[in-house]
C-alpha positions in Angstrom: -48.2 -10.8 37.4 -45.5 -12.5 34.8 -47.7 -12.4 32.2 -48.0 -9.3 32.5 -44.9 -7.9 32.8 -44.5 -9.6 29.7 -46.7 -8.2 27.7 -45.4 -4.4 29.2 -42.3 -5.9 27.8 -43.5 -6.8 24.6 -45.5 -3.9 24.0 -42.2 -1.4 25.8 -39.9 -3.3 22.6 -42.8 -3.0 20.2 -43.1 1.0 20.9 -39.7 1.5 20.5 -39.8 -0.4 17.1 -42.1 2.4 16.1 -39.9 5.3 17.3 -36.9 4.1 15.3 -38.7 3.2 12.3 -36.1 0.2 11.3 -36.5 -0.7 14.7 -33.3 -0.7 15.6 -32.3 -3.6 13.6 -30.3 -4.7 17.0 -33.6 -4.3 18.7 -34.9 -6.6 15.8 -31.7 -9.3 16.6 -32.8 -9.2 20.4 -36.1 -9.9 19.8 -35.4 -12.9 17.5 -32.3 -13.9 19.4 -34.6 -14.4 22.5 -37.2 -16.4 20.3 -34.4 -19.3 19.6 -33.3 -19.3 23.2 -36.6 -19.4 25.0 -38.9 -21.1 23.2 -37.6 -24.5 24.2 -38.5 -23.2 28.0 -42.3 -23.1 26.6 -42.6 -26.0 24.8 -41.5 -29.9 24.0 -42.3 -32.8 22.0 -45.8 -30.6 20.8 -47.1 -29.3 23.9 -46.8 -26.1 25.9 -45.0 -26.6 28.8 -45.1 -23.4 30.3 -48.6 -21.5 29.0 -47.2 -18.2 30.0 -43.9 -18.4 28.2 -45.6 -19.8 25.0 -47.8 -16.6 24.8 -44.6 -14.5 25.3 -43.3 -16.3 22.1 -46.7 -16.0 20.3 -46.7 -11.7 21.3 -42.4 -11.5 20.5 -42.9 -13.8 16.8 -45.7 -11.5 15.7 -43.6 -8.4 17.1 -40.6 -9.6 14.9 -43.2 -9.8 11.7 -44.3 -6.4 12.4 -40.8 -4.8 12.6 -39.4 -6.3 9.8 -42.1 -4.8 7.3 -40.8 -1.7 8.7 -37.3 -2.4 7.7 -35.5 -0.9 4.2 -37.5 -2.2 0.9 -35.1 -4.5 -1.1 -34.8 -8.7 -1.5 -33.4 -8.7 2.7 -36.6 -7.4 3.5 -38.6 -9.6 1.4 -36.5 -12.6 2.2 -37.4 -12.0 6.4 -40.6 -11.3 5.5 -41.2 -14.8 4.6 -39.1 -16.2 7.5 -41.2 -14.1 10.1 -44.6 -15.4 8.6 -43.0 -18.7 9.2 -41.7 -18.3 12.4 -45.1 -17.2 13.6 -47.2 -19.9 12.0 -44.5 -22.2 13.7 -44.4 -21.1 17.0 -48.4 -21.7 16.6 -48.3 -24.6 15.8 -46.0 -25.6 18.9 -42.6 -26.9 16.5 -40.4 -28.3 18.1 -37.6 -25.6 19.4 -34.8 -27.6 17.0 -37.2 -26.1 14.1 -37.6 -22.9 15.7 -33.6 -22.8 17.3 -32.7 -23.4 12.8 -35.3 -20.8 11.7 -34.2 -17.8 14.1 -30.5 -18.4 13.5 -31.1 -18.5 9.7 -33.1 -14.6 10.0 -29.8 -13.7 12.5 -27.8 -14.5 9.3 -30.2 -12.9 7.3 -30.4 -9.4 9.0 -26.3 -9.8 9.7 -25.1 -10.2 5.9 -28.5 -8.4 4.3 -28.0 -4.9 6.1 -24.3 -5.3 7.0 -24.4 -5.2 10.6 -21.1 -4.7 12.3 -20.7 -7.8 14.6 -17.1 -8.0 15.9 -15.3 -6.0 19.0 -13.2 -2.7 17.6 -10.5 -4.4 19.3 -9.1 -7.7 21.5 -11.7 -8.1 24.2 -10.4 -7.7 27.7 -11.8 -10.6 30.1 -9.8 -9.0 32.9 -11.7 -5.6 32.6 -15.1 -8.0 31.8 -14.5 -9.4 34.8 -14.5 -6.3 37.3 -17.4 -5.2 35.0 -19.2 -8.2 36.0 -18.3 -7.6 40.0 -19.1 -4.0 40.0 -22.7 -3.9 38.0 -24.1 -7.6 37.5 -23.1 -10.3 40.3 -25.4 -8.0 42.6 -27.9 -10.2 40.4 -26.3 -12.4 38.4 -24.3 -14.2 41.0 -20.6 -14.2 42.0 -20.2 -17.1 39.8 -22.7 -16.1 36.9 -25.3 -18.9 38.5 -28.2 -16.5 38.8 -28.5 -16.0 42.5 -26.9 -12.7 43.5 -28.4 -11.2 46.3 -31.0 -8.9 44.6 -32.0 -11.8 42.7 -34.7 -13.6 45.5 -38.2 -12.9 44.1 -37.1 -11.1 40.8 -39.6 -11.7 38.0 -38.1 -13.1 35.2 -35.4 -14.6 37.4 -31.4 -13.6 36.7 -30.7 -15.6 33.4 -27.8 -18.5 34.5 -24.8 -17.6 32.8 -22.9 -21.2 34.1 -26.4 -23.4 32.1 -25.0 -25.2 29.7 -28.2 -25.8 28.2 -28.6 -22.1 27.8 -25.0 -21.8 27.1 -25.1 -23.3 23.7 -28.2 -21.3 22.7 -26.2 -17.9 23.5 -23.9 -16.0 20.6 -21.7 -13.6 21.9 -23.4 -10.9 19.5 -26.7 -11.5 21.5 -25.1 -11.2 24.7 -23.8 -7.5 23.2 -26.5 -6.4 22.2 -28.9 -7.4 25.6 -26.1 -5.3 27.5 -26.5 -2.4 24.9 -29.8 -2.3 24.7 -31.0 -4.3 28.2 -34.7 -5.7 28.6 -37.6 -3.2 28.8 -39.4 -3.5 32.1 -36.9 -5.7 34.3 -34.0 -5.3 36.0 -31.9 -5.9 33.4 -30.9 -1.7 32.3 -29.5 -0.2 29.0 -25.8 -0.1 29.8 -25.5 2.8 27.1 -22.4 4.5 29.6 -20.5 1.6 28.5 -17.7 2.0 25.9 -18.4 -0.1 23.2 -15.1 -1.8 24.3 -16.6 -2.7 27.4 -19.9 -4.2 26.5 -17.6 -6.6 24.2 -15.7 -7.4 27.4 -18.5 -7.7 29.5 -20.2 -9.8 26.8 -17.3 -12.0 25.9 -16.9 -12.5 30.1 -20.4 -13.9 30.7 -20.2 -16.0 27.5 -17.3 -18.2 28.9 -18.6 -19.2 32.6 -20.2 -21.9 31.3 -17.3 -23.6 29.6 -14.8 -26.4 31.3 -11.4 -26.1 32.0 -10.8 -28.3 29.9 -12.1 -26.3 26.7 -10.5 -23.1 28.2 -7.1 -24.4 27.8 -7.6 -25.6 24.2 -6.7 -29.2 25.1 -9.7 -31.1 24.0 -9.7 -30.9 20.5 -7.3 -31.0 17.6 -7.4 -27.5 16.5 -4.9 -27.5 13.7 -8.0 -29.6 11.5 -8.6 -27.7 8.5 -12.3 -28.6 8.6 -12.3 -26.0 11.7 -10.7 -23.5 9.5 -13.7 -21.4 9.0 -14.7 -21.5 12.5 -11.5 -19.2 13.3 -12.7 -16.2 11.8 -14.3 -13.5 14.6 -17.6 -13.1 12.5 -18.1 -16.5 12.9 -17.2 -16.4 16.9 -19.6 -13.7 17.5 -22.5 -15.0 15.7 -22.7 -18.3 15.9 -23.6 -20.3 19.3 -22.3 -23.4 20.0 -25.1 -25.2 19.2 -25.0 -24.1 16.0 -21.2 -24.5 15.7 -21.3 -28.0 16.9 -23.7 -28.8 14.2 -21.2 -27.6 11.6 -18.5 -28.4 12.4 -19.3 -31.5 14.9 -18.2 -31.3 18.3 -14.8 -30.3 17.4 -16.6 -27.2 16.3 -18.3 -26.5 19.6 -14.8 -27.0 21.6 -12.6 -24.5 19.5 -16.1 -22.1 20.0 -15.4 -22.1 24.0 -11.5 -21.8 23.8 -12.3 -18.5 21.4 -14.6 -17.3 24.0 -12.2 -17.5 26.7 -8.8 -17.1 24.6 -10.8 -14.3 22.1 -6.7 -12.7 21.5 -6.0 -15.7 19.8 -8.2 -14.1 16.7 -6.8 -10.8 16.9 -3.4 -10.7 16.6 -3.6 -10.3 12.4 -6.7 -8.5 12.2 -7.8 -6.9 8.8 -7.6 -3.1 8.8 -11.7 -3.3 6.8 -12.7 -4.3 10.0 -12.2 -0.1 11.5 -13.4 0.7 7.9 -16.5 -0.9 9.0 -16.9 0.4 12.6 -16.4 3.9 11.1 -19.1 3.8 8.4 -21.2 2.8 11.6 -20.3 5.9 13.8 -21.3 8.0 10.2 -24.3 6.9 10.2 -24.9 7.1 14.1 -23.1 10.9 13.8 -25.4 11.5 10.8 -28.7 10.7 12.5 -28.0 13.1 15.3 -27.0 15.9 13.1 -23.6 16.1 13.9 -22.4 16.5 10.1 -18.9 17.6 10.8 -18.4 14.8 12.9 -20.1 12.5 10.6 -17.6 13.6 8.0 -14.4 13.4 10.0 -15.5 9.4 10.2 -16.1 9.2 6.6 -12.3 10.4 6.1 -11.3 7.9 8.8 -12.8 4.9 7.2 -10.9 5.2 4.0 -7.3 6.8 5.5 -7.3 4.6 8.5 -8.8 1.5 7.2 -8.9 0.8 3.3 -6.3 2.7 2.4 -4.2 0.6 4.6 -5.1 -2.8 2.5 -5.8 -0.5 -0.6 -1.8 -2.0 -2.7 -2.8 -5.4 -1.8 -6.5 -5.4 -3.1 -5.1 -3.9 -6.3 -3.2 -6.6 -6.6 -6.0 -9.0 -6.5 -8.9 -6.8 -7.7 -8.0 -3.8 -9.2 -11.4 -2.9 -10.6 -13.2 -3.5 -6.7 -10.8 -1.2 -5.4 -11.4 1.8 -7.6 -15.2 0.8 -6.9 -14.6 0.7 -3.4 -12.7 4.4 -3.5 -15.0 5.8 -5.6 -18.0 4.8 -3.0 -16.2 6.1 -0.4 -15.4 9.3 -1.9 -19.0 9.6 -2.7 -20.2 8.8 0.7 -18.2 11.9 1.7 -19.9 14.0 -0.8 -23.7 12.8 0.1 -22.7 14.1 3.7 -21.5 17.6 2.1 -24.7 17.8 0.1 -27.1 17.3 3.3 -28.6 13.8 1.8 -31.6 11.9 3.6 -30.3 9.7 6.3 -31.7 6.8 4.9 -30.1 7.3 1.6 -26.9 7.6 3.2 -27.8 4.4 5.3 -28.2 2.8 1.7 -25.0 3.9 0.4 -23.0 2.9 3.7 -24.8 -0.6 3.3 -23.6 -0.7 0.1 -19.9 -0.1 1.0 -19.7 -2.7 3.9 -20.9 -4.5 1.6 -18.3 -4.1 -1.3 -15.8 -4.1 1.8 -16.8 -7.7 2.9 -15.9 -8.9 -0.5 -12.9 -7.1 -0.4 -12.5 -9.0 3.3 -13.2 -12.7 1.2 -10.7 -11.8 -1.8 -7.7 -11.0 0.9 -8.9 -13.1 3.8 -6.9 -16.6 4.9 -4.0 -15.8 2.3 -1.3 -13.9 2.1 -0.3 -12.2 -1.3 1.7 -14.6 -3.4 5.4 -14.7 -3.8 4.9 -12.8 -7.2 2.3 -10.9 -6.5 4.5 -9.2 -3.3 7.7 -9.5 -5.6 5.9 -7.1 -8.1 4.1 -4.8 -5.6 7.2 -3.8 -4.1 8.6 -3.3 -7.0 6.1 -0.9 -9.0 5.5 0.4 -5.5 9.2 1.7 -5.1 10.1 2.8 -9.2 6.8 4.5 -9.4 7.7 6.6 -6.4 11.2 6.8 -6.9 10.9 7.6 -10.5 9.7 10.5 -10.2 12.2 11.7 -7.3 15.0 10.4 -9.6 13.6 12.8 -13.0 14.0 15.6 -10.6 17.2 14.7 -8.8 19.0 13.8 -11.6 17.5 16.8 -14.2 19.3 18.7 -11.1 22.4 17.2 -11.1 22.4 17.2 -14.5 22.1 21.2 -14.7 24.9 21.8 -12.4 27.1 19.9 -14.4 26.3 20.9 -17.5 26.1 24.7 -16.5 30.0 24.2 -15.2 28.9 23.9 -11.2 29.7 20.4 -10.7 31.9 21.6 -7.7 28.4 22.7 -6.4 26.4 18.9 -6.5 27.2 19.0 -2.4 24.2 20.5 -2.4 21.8 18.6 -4.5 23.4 15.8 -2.4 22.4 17.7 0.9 18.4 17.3 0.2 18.5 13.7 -1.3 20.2 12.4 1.3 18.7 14.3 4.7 15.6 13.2 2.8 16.0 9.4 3.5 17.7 10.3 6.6 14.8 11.9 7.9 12.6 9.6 5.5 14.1 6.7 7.6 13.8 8.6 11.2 9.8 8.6 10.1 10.0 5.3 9.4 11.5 4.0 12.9 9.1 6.5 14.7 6.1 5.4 13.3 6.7 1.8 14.4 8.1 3.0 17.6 7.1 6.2 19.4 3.8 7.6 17.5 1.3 6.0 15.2 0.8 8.4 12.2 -2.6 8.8 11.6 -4.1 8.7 7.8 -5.1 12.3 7.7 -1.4 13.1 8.8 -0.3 11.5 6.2 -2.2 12.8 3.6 -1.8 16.1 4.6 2.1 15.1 4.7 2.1 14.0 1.3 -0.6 16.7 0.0 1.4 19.6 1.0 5.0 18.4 -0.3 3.5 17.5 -3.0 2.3 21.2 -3.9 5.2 22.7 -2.3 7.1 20.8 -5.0 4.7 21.6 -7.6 5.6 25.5 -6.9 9.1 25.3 -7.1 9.1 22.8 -9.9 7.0 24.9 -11.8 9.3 27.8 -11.1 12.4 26.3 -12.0 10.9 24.6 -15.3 10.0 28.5 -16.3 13.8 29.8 -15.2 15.1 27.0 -17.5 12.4 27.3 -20.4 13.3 31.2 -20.3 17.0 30.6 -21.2 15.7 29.0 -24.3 14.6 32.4 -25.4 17.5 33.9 -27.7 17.7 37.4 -26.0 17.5 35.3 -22.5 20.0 32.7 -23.7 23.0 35.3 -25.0 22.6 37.3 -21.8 22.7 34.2 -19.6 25.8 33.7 -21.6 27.2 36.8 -21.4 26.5 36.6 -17.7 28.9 34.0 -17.0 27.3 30.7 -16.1 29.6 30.1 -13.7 28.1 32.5 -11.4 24.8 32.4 -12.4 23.4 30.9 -9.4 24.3 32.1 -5.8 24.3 30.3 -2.8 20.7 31.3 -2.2 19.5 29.4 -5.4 21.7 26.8 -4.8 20.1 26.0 -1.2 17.0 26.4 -3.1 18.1 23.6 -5.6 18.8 21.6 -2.2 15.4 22.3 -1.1 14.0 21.1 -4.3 15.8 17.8 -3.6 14.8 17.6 -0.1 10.9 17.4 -0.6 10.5 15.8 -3.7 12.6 13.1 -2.5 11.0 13.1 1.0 7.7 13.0 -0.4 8.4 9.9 -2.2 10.2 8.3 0.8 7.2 8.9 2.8 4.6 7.9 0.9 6.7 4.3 -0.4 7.3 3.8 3.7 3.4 4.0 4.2 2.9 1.8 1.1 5.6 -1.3 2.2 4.6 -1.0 5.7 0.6 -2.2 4.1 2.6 -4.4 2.0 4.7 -6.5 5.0 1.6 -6.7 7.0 0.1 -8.6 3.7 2.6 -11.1 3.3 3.9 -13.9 4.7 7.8 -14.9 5.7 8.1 -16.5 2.1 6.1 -13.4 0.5 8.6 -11.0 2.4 11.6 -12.5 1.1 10.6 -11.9 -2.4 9.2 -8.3 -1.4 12.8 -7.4 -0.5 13.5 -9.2 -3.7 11.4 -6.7 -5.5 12.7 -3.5 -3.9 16.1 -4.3 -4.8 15.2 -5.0 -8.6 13.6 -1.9 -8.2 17.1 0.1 -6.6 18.6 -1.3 -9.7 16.3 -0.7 -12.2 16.7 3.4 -10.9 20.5 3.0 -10.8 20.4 2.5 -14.9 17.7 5.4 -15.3 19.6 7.6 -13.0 22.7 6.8 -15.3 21.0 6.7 -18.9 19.4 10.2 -17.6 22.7 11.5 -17.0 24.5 10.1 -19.8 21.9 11.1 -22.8 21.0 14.6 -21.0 24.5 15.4 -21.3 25.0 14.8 -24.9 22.4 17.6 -25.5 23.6 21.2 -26.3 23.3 23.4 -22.7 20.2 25.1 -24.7 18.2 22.6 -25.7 19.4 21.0 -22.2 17.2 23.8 -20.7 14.6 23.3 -22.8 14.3 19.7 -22.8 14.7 19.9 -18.7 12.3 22.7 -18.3 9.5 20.8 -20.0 10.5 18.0 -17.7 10.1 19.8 -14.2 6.5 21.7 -16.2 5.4 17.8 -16.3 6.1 16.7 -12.8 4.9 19.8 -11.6 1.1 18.5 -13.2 1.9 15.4 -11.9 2.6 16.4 -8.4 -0.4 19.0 -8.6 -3.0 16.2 -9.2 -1.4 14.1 -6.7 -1.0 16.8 -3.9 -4.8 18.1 -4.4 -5.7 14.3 -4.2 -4.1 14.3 -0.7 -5.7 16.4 0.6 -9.0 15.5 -0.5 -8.4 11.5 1.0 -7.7 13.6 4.2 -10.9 16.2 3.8 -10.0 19.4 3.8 -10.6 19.8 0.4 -14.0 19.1 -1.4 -14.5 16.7 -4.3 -16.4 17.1 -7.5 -16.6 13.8 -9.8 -16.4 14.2 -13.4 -16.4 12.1 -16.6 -12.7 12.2 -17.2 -10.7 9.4 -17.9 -7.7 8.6 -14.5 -4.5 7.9 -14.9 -2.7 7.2 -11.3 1.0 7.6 -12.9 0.5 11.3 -14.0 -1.7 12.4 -11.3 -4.4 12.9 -13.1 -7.6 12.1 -11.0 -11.7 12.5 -12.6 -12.8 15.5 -10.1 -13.1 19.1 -10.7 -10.6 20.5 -8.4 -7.4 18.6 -9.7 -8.2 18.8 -12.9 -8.8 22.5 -12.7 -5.6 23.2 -10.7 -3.5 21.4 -13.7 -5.6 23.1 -16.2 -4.8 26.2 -14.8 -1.0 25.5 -14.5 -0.8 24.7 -18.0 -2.4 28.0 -18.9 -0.3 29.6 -17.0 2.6 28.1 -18.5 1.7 29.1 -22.0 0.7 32.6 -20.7 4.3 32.7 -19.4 6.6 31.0 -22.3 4.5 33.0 -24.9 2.3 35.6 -23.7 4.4 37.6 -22.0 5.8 41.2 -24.5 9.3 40.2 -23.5 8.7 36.8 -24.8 7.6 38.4 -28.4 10.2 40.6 -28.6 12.9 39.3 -31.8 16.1 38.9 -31.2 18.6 41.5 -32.1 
């Protein structure tokens, strides 16, 4: 009667392998997960010790062969391929479970690292909420204590597994125990939890992987933790993957100590986790949104991977890697574009791959260090004069106009926008580390539509000024008085002007330092500040050479010389703005073969390029299109 529930069991996981062509590469992980753990139950020291169990392992070693040739061609596959023929003719041959325990947890790896599975917990695991999980839906089985003799348990075929063996214990990764809740065991007791959050299989899973441990390992007071050899031990890829068996054989039995404190303290490796690892969880709900047609929804994750995630760590990459950044970027914008165009799942499978993948090394080039000293100095500063630079040209192009058209007594105004925009830019600031979390498409749509707000009335004011250089123009403008050339209503205007293009800039440096502080350490912060005040002063001087030089020119050539100015920025800001609100999808993107340049908004894709294109015809239609323009002087 086991044996053949076994074989229903084999043959129910082997069936489903089928159904999901790549099986299910969790599936695929359960199977050979439950290879490494039982097969020391079926034999020792050569010879079977349990008959029915060893042809259990024979049936699930030849299943694993058979699902991995359905896996994704490439070297992964190839690589597994061999390990499965092995793992077969081994088990065969009765190896001893050491060889086998080694084998299965190098084709774990394998599969983990090959296809990018997503391994850790979307956030701190909850033991509190595992524990009532436990009470309501497993001790009924499982046991009060997790020893395998709940109630329900008498005469259950396979028996309850002992969560409080520590034989079994040490064969058990937290990632396993996941994925046996997620998926359960065909044909037994042991049910799919799908109605689970994910957040409470990792609870659940993290619960039962700690009953077996001491008291003495739960409070942490057994070994020396602060040995660097354990270093790499404290990373929650490693926790989730590796048992303690395997821990203790790397890093000695130090290794296997710090592996049960984890398991019952798992907060300690989440207070500074990387904002890649939501990138990664994201790109999983694509593809699982993708696969059940749900393209909108597949989409909306796409966005939320890069805003949410990689943009987050984006200033701190660049610093490091510049070029795997733009890679990354440009993946990710393309990954939105496959899921526009209707692509094969399994070619948008490939490409998601392909991006966790790039994001892991992106994870190894920022993980266990902080940026340096100099690299945080000059982050915050380019970070604050490249926004700020561009607030300053208009500000101070402003200020400058008023005083040189004789309304000096008017710069209340000008002073009205800059300055309610870094109150209000600082009121942001306190509420998104206080009340509300902004989210990433928020504040790209923030940014976007300031950013072509300003590129209207920047555009508009560059003609007004550009137009006075125009002889007619200029002699009535004259004649007109320029003391009373702008009312009240263009003056607010001017203030308005001031408002966003400053606030746009305050926003967006506010999102940028707030990456930057979580990036640094207490020495790195110190020279961050350092940075942004070189950076203050370094706008101070431009702010002053601006208004010294600009008001040496004649009050016509001023205009033109300004109106050119605010025509530029106006590009700028256009490129920027439409690349806003691309990051945050509601508008399309179209990659071209242009060359990018970040610092003048110009961006390779079809839609920015032909909203600037089309603001510089404009312009010329404008300056020297228009009959009134042609007309001579008289």
């Amino acid at each position: 009667m086991l044996l053949m529930k076994r074989v229903v069991l084999v043959l129910s996981l082997l069936v489903f392998s089928s159904l999901s062509r790549a099986g299910d590469i969790q599936q695929l992980l359960q199977l050979i997960d439950y290879v490494g753990v039982d097969y020391g139950e079926a034999v020792s020291g050569g010879k079977v010790t349990h008959p029915g169990e060893f042809e259990e392992m024979q049936d699930f070693s030849q299943g694993i062969v058979r699902q991995i040739a359905d896996l994704p061609e490439g070297s992964t596959r190839d690589k597994l391929a061999g390990q499965g023929a092995r793992l077969a003719e081994r088990v065969l041959a009765k190896a001893d479970p050491a060889e086998i325990r080694s084998l299965t947890g190098e084709m774990r790896k394998a599969i983990i690292e090959g296809y990018k599975v997503t391994v850790v917990p979307r956030k701190t695991p909850d033991l509190v909420r595992g524990a009532q999980l436990y009470s309501e839906r497993c001790a009924s089985c499982h046991g009060a204590t997790g020893a395998g003799d709940g109630p329900m348990a008498a005469g259950m075929q396979p028996p309850p597994i002992d969560f409080t063996d520590r034989k079994r214990y040490a064969q058990r990764n937290l990632y396993g125990l996941y994925n046996t809740i997620t998926q359960g065991v065909p044909d037994t007791a042991m049910t799919p939890f799908h109605e689970m959050s994910a957040d409470d299989r990792w609870s659940l899973a993290f619960y039962v992987g700690q009953l077996a441990i001491s008291d003495e390992q739960r409070s942490g007071t057994v070994a020396n933790f602060s040995d660097p050899k354990l270093a790499p031990l404290q990373d929650i890829r490693k926790l989730t993957v590796l048992t303690p068996a395997e821990a203790e054989r790397e890093f000695g039995p130090a290794g296997s100590e710090m592996m049960g404190y984890l398991r019952a303290n798992p907060e300690a490796l989440f207070s500074n986790r990387s904002p890649l690892e939501f990138s990664l969880h994201r790109l999983d709900d694509v593809v699982t949104a993708y696969k059940a047609g749900d393209r909108d929804k597949a989409y909306r994750m796409a966005v939320e991977a890069y805003l949410e995630g990689f943009e987050l760590v984006e200033r701190g990459l660049n610093a490091v890697d510049s070029e795997l950044r733009l890679d990354i970027e440009h993946a990710m914008t393309a990954l939105r574009n496959q899921i526009r165009e209707g692509v094969p799942a399994d070619q948008l499978e490939r490409s998601v791959i392909e991006i966790k993948g790039k994001l892991d090394v992106a994870s190894q080039r920022l993980s266990g260090r902080s940026l340096s000293g100099t690299a945080a100095f000059a982050s915050a500063f380019f970070i604050l004069l490249r926004e700020g630079l561009e607030a300053l040209l208009v500000v101070a192009a402003l200020a400058a106009f008023l005083v040189k058209t004789e309304h000096k007594n008017n710069m209340r105004y000008l002073h009205f926008g800059w300055i309610g925009a870094l109150v209000v830019g600082f009121l942001t600031w306190w509420a998104s580390v206080s009340l509300i979390e902004i989210s990433g498409a928020s504040r790209e749509i923030t940014e976007g539509v300031a950013a072509l707000t300003a590129t209207a009335v920047l555009f508009y004011v560059g003609f007004w000024l550009h137009d006075k250089t125009n002889a007619a123009q200029w002699r009535q403008f004259i004649e007109h008085n320029v003391r009373k050339a702008l009312g009240a209503g263009a003056l607010w205007g001017l203030s308005g002007l001031s408002f966003i293009t400053v606030y746009r800039e305050v926003f967006e440096t506010i999102l940028f330092y707030q990456a930057l502080w979580a990036q640094t350490d207490e020495a790195g912060r110190s020279m961050a500040l350092g940075g942004f005040g070189t950076a203050i002063g370094v706008l101070v001087v431009l702010a002053w050479l601006v208004m010294r030089y600009s008001m040496r020119l004649p009050l016509r050539q001023f205009f033109s010389v300004t109106g050119i100015l605010m025509f530029v920025l106006a590009v700028i800001f256009a490129g920027k703005g439409v690349a806003a609100l691309q990051e945050a999808g509601y508008i399309p993107v179209t990659p071209v073969n242009f060359p990018r340049f970040d610092l003048l908004g110009i961006y390779p894709n079809l839609q920015g390029l032909a909203l600037q294109l089309g603001l510089l015809l404009l312009a010329l239609f404008l300056w020297y299109g228009l009959p009134s323009r042609r007309k001579p002087a008289t």
